[in-house]
PAFILO-922519 format. One record per residue (C-alpha): residue in three letters; x, y, z. Coordinates in Angstrom, 2 decimals. Example, Ala and Ser with C-alpha at 12.3 -4.5 7.8 and 13.67 -1.06 7.14 Angstrom:
2
NODE  residuo       px       py       pz
NODE      ALA    12.30    -4.50     7.80
NODE      SER    13.67    -1.06     7.14
END
This chain:
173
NODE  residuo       px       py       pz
NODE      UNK    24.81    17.17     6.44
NODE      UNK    21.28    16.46     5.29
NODE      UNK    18.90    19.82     4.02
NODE      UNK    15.32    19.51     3.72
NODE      UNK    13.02    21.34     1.62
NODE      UNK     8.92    21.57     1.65
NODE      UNK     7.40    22.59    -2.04
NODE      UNK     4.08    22.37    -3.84
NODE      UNK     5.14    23.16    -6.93
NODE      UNK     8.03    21.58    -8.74
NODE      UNK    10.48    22.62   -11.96
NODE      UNK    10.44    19.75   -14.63
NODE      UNK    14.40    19.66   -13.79
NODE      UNK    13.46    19.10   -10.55
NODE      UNK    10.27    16.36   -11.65
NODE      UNK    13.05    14.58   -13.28
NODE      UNK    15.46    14.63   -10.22
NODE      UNK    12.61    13.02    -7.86
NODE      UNK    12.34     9.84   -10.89
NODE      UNK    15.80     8.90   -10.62
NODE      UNK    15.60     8.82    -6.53
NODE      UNK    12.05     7.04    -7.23
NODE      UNK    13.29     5.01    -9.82
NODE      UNK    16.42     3.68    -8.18
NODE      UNK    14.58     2.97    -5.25
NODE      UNK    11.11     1.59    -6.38
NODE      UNK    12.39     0.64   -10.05
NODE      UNK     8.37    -0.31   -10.75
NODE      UNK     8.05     2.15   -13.54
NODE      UNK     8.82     1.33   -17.06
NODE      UNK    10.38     5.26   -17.38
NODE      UNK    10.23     8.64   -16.72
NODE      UNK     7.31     9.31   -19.54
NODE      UNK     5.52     6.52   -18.23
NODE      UNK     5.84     8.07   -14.61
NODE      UNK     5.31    11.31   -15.57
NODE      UNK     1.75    10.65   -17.37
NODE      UNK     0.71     7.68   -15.18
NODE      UNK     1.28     8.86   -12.21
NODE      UNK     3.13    11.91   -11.03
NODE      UNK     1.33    14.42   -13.57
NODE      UNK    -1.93    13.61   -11.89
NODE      UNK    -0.45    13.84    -8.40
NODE      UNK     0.94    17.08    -8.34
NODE      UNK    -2.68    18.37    -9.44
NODE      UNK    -4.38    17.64    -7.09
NODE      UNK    -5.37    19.73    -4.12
NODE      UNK    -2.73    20.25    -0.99
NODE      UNK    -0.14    18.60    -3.09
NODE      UNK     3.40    18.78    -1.36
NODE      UNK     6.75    17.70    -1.78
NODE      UNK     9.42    17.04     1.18
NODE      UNK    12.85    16.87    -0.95
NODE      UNK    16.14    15.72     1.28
NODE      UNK    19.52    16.83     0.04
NODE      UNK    23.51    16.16     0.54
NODE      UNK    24.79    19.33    -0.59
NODE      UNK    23.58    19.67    -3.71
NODE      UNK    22.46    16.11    -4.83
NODE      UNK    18.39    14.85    -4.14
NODE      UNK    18.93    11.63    -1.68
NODE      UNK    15.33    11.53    -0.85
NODE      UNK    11.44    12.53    -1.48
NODE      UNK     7.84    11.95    -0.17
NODE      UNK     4.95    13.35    -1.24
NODE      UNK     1.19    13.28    -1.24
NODE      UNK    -1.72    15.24    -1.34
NODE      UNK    -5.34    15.57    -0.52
NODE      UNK    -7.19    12.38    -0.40
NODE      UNK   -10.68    12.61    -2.09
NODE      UNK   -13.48    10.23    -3.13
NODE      UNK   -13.35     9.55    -6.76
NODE      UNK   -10.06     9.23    -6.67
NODE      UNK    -8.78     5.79    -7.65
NODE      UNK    -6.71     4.68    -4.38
NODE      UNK    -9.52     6.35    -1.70
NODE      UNK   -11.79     4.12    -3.55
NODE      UNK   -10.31     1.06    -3.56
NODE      UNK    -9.28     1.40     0.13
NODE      UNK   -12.64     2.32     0.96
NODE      UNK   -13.55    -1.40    -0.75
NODE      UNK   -11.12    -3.08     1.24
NODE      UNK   -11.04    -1.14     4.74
NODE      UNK   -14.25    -2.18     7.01
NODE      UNK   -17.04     0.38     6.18
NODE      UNK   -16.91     2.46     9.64
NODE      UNK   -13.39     2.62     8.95
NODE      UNK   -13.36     4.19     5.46
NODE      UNK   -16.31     6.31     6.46
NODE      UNK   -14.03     7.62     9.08
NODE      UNK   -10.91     7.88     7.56
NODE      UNK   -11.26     8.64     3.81
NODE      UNK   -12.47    11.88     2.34
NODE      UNK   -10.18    14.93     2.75
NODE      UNK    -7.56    13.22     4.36
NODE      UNK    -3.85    13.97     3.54
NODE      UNK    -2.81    10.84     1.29
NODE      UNK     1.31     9.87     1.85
NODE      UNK     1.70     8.73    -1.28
NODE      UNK     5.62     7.89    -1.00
NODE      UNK     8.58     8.41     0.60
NODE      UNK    11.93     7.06    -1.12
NODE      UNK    15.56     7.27     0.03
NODE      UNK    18.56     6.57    -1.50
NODE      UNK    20.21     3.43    -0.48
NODE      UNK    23.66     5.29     0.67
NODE      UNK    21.25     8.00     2.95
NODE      UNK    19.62     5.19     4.88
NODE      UNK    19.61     4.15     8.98
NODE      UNK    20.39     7.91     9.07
NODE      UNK    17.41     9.91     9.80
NODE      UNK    16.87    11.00     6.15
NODE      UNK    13.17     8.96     6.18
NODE      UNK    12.05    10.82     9.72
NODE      UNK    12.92    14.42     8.62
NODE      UNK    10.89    13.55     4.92
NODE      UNK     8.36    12.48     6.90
NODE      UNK     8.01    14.91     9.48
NODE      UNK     8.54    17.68     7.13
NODE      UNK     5.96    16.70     4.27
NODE      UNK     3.46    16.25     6.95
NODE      UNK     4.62    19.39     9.22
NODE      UNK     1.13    22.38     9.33
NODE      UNK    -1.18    19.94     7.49
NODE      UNK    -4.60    21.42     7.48
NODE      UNK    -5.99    17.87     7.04
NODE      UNK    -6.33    16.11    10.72
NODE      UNK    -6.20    12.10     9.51
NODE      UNK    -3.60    11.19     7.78
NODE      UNK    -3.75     7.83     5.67
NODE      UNK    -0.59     5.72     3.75
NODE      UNK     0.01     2.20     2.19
NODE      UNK     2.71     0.33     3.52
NODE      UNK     3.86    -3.13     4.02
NODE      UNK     2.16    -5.78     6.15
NODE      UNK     5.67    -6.58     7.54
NODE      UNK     5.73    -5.30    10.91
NODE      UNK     9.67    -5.81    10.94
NODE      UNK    10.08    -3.86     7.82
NODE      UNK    11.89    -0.30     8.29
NODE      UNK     8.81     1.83     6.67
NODE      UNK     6.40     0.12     9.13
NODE      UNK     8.97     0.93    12.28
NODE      UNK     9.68     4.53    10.83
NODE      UNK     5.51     5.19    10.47
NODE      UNK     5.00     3.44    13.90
NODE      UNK     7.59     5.63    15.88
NODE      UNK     5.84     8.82    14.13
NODE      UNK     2.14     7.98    15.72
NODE      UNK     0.79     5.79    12.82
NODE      UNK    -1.16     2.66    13.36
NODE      UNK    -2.88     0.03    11.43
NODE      UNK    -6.32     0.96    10.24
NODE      UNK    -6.72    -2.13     7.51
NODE      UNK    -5.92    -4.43     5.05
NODE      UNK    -3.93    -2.79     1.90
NODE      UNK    -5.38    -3.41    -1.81
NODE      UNK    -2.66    -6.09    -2.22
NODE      UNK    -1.68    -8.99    -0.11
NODE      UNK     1.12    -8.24     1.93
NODE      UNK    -0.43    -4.43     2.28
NODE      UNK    -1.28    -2.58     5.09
NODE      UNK    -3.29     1.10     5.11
NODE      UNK    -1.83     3.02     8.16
NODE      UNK    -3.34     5.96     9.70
NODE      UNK    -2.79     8.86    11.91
NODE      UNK    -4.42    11.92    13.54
NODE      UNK    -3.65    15.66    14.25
NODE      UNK    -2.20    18.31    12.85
NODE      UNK     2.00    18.62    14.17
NODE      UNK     4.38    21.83    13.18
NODE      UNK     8.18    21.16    13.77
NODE      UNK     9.44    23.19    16.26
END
């Protein structure tokens, strides 16, 4: 049976848990210090930072994260670039960012990705919602974010990149 958990605040035990699930599924980090002071560090600082965590008993299977979305930051201003000006005026700025979700490859095709996502998104204050995903609308993320309410808004800041967005604020019953 798979547990969830919501945090904003996590141990460095637990930081180091979440790289090995990140790691073995993204594997674009050169490791965990790298990580840690190139990205995650400056993550978890920032304002409405949360953490969904997905367990099997006692071992992490699964993550997402993000935070609040601000100008000045580097990824809200490189979408803004890329996304058509209305757009970015209307989505960007405040917005709750979904940085990443990663699952272990045995805790796929099970439901693990829908509960991360519906729990690190569950009472969000901010009402749009923004991600980076694939352009591949056969690709599981892009059916996962589609069946949850999220729709294209633009072109990604890579080829082969789409930015995704959604409105309103959901609680889990």
């Amino acid at each position: 049976m798979t547990t969830y958990d919501l945090v904003t605040v996590v141990t460095e035990d637990e930081t180091r848990a979440i790289f090995d699930v990140y790691d073995a599924v993204f594997g674009d980090q050169p490791d965990y210090p790298a990580w840690r002071s190139g990205v995650w560090d400056r993550h978890a600082a920032r304002d409405g930072f949360r953490v969904a965590r997905a367990y099997e008993g006692t071992r992490l299977v699964g993550f997402g994260y993000g935070y609040t979305g601000e100008h000045g930051q580097w990824w809200t201003d490189q979408a803004a670039r890329v996304l058509e000006p209305e757009v970015a005026e209307e989505w960007l700025g405040g917005h709750f960012e979904l940085v990443s979700i990663g699952v272990l490859e045995g805790a796929r095709r099970a439901g693990v990705g829908r509960g991360l996502l519906d729990r690190v998104t569950d009472g969000l204050a901010q009402e749009r919602w923004v991600l980076m995903t694939t352009a591949d609308a056969d690709d599981p993320a892009r059916h996962l974010y589609a069946r949850a309410g999220w729709e294209v808004i633009g072109p990604g800041l890579r080829e082969g990149q789409v930015v995704m967005g959604r409105r309103g604020v959901r609680s889990l019953p």
